[in-house]
N, C-alpha and C positions, 0 to 999 in steps of 0.2 A: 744584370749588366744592361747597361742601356744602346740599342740599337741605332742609336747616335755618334755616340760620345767613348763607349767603353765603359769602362768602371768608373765610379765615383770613385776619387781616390782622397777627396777631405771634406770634411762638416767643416762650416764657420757661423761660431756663436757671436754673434753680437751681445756684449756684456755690456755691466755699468760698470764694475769693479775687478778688472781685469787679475790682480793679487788676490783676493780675494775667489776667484773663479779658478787660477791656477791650486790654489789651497785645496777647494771643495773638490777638485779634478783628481789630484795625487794624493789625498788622505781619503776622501771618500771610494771613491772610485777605482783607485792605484793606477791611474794611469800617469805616466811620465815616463821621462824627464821632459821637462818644460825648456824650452828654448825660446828665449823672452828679449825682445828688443822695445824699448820703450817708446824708443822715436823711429818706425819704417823706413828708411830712407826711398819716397816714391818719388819717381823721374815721370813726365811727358804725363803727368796725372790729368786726365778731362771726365767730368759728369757732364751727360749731356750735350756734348761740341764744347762746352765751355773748359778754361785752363783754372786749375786753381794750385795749392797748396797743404794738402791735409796732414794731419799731428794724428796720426793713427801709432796705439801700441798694440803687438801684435805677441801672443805664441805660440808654442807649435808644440805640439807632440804625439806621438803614434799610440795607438791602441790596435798589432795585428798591423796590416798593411793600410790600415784609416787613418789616416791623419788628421788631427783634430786641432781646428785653428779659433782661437779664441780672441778680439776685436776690442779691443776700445778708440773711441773718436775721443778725441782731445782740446779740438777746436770744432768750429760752429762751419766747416767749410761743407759744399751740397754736399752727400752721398749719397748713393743705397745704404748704409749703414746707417745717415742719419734720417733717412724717411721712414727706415724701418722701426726704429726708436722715438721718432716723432706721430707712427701710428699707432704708440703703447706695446709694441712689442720686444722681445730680448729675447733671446735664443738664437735657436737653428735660423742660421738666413739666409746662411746659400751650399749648394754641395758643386764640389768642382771637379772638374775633369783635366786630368794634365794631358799635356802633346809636349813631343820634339819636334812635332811638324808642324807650327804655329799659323806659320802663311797659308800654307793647304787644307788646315781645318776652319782654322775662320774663313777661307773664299768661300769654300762649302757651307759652313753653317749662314752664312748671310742669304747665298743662293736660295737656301730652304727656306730666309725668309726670318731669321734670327732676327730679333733688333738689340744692336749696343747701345746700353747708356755708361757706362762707366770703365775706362782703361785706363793702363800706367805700365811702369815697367819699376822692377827692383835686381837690382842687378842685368848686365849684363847676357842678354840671350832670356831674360825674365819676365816677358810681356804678360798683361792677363786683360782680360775684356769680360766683362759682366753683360748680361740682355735682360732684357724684359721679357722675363718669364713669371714671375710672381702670381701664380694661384695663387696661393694662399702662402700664409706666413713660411717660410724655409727651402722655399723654391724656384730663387734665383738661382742660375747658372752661371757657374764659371768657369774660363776657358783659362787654364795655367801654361806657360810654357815653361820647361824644365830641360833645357836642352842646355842651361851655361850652368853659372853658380849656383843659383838658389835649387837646380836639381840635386846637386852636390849637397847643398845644404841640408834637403828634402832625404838626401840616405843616411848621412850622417844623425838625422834627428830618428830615425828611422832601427838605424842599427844601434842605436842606444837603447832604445825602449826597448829591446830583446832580452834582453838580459840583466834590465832596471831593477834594483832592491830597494828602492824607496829612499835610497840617502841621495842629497846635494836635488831634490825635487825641481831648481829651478836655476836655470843656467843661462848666462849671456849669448846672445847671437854670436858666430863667429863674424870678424869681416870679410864680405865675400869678395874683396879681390884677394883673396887667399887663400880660395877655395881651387 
């Protein structure tokens, strides 16, 4: 447990073939079910201070209380995702930490000295901020808030994977104003 942050509570693999990664995951591996949206719906997205638009497909699913989130960029817009694929790398690229107390752990983490480069928000109550941390390849940080829908979303993917047998491996996001 990290004397920071708490528990990692997801891996996020930056892929190139995100079907293809979902496959190797729930047939090799048996983890799933896969909760797969193709297009992220991200809000108030900035790398850097700057605003953009990114085509990120994303999915999600548990192994145990790990959630394991898998990445593909879709368009050429900045990220972490794409510098980290622009330095030859794919895989683990970042391990995140959730909070329902989003405002109070980021004042704190910036106090100590955090630096953000990349935030957005996905759903409602669903902030997240990336910093520059990157030692080495898999060790950016992520700050998740899970305090609206997408925590919702986060058990629902959660309490599937308990008692997964390997049929229907890969499933549409739900929409989270319905969560």
């Amino acid at each position: 447990m990290s004397r920071f942050f708490g528990e990692i509570r997801q891996l996020g693999y930056v892929v190139k073939d995100i079907e293809a990664a979902m496959e190797y995951w729930s047939t090799t591996l048996g983890v799933g079910p896969w909760y797969y949206n193709p297009r992220v719906p991200i809000e108030n997205y900035q790398y850097k201070g700057q605003e953009y638009e990114p085509h990120n497909s994303v999915a999600l699913a548990n192994s145990g209380p790990l959630q394991v989130e898998l990445i593909q960029t879709r368009n050429d817009v900045p990220s972490m995702y794409r510098d980290f694929q622009q330095a030859g790398n794919t895989g683990l690229q970042h391990v995140a930490y959730w909070t329902q107390r989003y405002d109070d752990d980021l004042e704190r983490l910036l106090a100590q000295g955090f630096k953000p480069v990349m935030s957005g928000e996905v759903g409602k109550n669903g902030r997240f901020i990336y910093f520059d941390t990157e030692y080495h390849p898999g060790t950016v940080i992520e700050l998740s808030e899970v305090a609206g829908p997408k925590g919702k979303l986060f058990d629902l993917i959660r309490n599937a994977s308990e008692q997964w047998d390997g049929s229907d491996p890969v499933r549409p996001f739900p929409d989270l104003a319905t969560l």
